[in-house]
C-alpha positions in Angstrom: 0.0 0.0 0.0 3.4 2.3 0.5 3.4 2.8 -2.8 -0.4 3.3 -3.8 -0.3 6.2 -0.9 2.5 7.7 -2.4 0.8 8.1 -5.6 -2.5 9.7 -4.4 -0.4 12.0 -2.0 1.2 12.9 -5.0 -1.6 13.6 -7.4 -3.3 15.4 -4.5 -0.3 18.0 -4.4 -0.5 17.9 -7.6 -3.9 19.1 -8.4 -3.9 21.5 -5.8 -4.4 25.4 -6.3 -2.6 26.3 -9.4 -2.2 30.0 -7.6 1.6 30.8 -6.8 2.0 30.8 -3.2 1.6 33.0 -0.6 4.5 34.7 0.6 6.0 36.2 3.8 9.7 38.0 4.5 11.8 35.8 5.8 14.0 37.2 8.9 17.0 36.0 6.8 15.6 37.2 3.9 18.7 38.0 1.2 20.4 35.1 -0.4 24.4 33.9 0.2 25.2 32.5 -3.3 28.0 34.6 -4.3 29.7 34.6 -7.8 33.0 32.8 -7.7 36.0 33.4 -10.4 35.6 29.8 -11.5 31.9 30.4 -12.1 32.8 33.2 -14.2 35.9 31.2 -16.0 33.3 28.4 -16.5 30.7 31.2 -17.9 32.9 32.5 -20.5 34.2 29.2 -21.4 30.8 28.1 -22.5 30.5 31.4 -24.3 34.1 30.3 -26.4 32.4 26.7 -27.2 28.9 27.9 -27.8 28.4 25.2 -25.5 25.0 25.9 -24.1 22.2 24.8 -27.1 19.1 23.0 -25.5 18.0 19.6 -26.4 15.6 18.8 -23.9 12.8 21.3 -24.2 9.9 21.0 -21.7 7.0 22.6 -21.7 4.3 22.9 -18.3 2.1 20.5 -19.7 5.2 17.7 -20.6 7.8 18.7 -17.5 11.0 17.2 -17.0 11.1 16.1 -12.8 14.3 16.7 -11.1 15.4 14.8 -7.9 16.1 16.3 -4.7 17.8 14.6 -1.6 16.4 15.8 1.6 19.0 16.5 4.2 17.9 17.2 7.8 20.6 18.3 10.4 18.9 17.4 14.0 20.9 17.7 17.6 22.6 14.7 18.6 19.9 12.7 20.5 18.3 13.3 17.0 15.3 15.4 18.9 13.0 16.4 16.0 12.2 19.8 14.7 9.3 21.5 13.0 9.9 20.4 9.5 8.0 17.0 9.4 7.2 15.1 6.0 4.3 16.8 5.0 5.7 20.3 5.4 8.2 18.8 2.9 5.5 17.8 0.7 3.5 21.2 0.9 7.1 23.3 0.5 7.8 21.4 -2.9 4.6 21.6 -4.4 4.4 25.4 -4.1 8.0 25.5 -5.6 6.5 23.5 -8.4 4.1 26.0 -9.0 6.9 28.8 -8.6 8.6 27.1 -11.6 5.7 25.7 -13.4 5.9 27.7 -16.6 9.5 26.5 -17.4 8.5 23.2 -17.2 10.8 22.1 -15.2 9.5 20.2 -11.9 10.7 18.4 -9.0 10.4 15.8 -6.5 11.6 14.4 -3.5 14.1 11.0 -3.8 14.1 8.3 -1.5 14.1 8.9 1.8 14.7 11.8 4.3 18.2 11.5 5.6 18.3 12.5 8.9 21.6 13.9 10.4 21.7 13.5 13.5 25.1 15.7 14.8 24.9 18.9 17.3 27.5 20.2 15.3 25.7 20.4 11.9 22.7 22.2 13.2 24.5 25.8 12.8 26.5 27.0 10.1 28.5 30.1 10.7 29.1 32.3 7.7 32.3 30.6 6.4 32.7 28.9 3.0 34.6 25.7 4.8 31.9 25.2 7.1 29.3 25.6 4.4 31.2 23.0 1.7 32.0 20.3 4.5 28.0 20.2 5.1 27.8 19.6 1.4 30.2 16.7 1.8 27.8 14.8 4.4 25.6 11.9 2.5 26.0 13.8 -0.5 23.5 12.3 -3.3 25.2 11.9 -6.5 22.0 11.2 -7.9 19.8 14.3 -6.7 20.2 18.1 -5.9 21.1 18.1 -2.4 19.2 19.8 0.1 20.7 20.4 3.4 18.2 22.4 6.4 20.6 24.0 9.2 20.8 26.8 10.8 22.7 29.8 8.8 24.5 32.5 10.9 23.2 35.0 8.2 21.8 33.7 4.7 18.4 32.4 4.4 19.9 30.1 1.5 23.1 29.4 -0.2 23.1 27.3 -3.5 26.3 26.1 -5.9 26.8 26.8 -9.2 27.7 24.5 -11.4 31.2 25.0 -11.5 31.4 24.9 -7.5 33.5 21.8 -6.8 31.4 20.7 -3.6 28.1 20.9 -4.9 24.4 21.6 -3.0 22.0 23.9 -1.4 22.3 25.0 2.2 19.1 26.3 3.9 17.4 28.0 6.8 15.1 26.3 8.7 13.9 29.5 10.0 13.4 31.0 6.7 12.2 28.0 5.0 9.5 27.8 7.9 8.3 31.7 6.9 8.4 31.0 3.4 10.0 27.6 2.2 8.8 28.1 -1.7 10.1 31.3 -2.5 13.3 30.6 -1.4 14.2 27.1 -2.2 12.7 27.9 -5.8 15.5 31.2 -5.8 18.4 28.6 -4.8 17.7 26.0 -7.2 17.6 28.9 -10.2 21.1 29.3 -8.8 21.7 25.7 -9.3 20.8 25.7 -12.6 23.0 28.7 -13.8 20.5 31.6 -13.4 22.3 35.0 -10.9 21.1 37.3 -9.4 19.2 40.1 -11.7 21.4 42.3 -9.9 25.1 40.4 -10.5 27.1 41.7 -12.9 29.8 39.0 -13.5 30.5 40.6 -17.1 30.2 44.1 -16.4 27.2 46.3 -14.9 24.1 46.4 -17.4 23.0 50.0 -18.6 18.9 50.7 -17.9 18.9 51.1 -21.4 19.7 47.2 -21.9 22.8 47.9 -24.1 25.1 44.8 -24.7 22.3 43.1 -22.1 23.3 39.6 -23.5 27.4 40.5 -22.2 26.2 42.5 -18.7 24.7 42.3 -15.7 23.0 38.6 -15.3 23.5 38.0 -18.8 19.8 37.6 -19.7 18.2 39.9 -22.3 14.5 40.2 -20.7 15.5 41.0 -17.1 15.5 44.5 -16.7 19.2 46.5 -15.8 18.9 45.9 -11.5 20.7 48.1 -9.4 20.4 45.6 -6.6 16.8 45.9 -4.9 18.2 44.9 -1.0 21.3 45.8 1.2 21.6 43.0 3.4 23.9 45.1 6.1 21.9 48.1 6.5 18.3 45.6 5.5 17.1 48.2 3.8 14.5 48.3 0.7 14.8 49.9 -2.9 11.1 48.0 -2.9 7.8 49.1 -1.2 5.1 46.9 0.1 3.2 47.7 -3.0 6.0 46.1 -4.8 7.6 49.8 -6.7 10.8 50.6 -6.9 11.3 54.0 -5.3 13.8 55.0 -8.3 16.6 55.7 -5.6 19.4 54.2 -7.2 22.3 56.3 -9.0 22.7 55.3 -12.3 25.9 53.5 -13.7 29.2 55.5 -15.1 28.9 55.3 -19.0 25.6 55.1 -19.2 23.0 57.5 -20.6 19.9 58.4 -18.6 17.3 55.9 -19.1 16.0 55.2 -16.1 15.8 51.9 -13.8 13.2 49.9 -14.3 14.1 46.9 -11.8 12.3 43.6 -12.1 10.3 43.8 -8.7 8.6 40.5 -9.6 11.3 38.5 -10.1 12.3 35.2 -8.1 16.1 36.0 -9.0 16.0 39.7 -7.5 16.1 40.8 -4.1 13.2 42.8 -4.1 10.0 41.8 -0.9 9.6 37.9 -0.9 5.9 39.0 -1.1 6.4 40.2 -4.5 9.2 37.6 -5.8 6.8 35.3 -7.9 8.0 34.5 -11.8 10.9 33.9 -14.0 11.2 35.2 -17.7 11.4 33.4 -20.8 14.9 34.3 -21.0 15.8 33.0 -17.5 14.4 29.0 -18.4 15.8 29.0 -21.3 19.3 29.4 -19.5 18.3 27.6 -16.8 17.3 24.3 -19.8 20.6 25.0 -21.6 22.6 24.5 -18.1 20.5 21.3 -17.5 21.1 19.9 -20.8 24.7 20.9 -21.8 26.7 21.6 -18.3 28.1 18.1 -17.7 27.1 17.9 -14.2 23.7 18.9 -14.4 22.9 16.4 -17.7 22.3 13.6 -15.2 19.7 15.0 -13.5 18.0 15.0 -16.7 17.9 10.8 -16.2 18.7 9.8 -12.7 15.7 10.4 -10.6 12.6 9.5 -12.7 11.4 7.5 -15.4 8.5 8.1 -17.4 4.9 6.4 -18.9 2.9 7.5 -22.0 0.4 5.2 -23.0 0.9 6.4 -26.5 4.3 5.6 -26.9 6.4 3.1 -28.5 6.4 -0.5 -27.7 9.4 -0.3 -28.4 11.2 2.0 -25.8 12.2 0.2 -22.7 14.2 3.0 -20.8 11.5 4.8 -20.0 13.5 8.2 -20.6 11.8 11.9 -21.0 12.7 11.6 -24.8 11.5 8.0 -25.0 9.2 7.1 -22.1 8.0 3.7 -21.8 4.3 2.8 -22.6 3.4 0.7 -19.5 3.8 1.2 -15.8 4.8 -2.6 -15.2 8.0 -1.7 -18.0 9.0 2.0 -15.4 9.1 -0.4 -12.4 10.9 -2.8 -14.1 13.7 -0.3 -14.6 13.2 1.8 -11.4 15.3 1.8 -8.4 14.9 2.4 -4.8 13.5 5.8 -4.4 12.8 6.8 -7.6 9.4 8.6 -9.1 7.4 6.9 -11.8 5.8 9.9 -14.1 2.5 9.1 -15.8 0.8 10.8 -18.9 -3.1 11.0 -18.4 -4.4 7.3 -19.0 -6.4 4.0 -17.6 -3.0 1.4 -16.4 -3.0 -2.0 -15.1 -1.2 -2.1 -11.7 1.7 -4.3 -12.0 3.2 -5.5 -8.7 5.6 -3.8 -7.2 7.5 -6.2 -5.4 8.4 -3.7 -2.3 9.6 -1.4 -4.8 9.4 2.2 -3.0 8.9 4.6 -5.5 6.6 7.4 -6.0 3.9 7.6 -8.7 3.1 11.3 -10.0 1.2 12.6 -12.6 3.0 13.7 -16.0 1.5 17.0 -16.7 -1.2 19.2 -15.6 -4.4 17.6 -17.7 -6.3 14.8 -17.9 -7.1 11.9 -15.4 -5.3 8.9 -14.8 -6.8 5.5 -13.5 -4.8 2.2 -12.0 -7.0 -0.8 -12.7 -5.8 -4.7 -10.7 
């Protein structure tokens, strides 16, 4: 029955309320990913290789699911805290919905790993104490989640071209508003900075040589940076406007700024943080499907089930999905997620197999039959 529940928890969370989610200002609001040189070697690397062309190209209604390995850091009698399964299960759904429109989705994989270790339950502000977290039960398979206690940062992600690789979170900022700022670390993950970086060279309000300046993506808006963490003060109202204090960059003319308040990527209110652009998932699909440690994502978490498909196909693959549930569990491993396209299936058995069952898509019904 493990597995049955797991599959109408699943299509429960996933038919919920298509709204984004509500959102709240974290204490730790503002985000510690910083930009590294070897980031920015890496980035114009790519550029020299015109390395970064798409081939998987998802869409909301046919996502590609991503795994993510839970991580929870616990004192050492392994006394629990707030963040039980089902606030898990609530937190990534609304993330879902957060990145819904790039098609891009995730999941949980496997089981919660529970670290149970005083000394991992606060992280001070230093980059050796954040990487050796990264280093404990590390998930090749997954994007690693790890929930401690920052000193300062309500999340801190890797880029791709970190060498120890995951997302560090705050269990007190998560708790005020888990969606909006997981779903800001794992654009960070996949590539996407901060509307306000500038790893290039600063961006002109004017959007002049936008694809070579400031985050390096065409249809975000020049930022001036929308949050100073040190004094915590606001270039962005309740009402979400930007109150046009910021000077304006050497060299440029005098075009305005015209921040992207909404953005998840900015540091503009968490209330207001609630979309990414077109330009934004299309980086985010060409770092999942051309930087070399982000292609496996792309294959080790999930398999997937059209009823339409080819006979033929026995890998079960986003680009070649299987056309039976009894051919996914066949190929699926231990805490794995079985993705099924709107149809009537015969239940196969699973022979203890724990995976989980989700829908493929937002439409249409799907029904298990003995």
């Amino acid at each position: 029955m493990q597995p049955l529940f797991h599959f109408l928890l699943a299509l429960v969370l996933t038919l919920a309320a298509t709204q984004p989610p509500q959102s709240k200002q974290p204490v730790k609001s503002a985000c510690g990913t910083d930009l590294p040189q070897q980031q920015i070697t890496a980035e114009l690397a790519r550029r020299q290789m015109h390395k970064l062309a798409a081939a998987v190209t998802p869409s909301p209604n046919n996502p590609v699911y991503l795994p993510l390995a839970i991580h929870l850091t616990r004192p050492d009698n392994g006394s629990s805290n707030w963040l039980t399964n089902p606030n898990l299960d609530v937190i990534v759904r609304d993330v879902n919905q957060l990145w819904a429109a790039s098609g891009i989705q995730f999941f949980i994989y496997g089981d919660v790993d529970y670290i149970n270790s005083t000394f991992w339950t606060y992280i001070p502000d230093r980059k050796d104490n954040e990487n050796a977290l990264r280093r404990v039960n590390s998930d090749p398979n997954a994007i690693n989640l790890y929930f401690t206690d920052l000193e300062f940062w309500a999340g801190i992600s890797s880029y791709s071209a970190a060498e120890d690789q995951g997302i560090l979170l705050d269990y007190e900022s998560v708790y005020v508003d888990g969606a909006n700022v997981i779903a800001h670390e794992l654009g960070h993950y996949l590539d996407l900075y901060h509307t306000h970086d500038a790893p290039l060279g600063p961006e002109c309000p004017n959007g002049t040589a936008c694809a070579t300046t400031g985050d390096l993506v065409c249809d975000t808006p020049a930022d001036p940076g929308l949050y100073n963490p040190i004094t915590e003060v606001s270039r962005v109202n309740e009402s979400c406007v930007y109150d046009n204090s910021a000077p304006l960059p050497a060299n440029c003319d005098q075009t305005p700024y015209n921040p992207p308040v909404y953005n998840l990527m900015s540091y503009s209110l968490h209330t207001c943080r609630r979309e990414f652009t077109p330009g934004q998932i299309s980086r985010a699909l060409q770092t999942l499907n051309a930087v070399s440690n982000r292609v496996p994502l792309l294959t080790s978490g999930a398999h997937y089930v059209d009823p339409k498909a080819s006979g033929a196909n026995t890998q079960c693959s986003y680009q070649a999905p299987c056309n039976s549930l009894a051919k996914a569990l066949a190929v699926s491993t231990y805490g794995q997620a079985i993705l099924l396209k709107p149809g009537t299936y015969q239940t196969p058995s699973f022979k203890g197999k724990n995976v989980t069952l989700l829908k493929w898509g937002n439409s249409g019904l799907i029904e298990l039959r003995p």
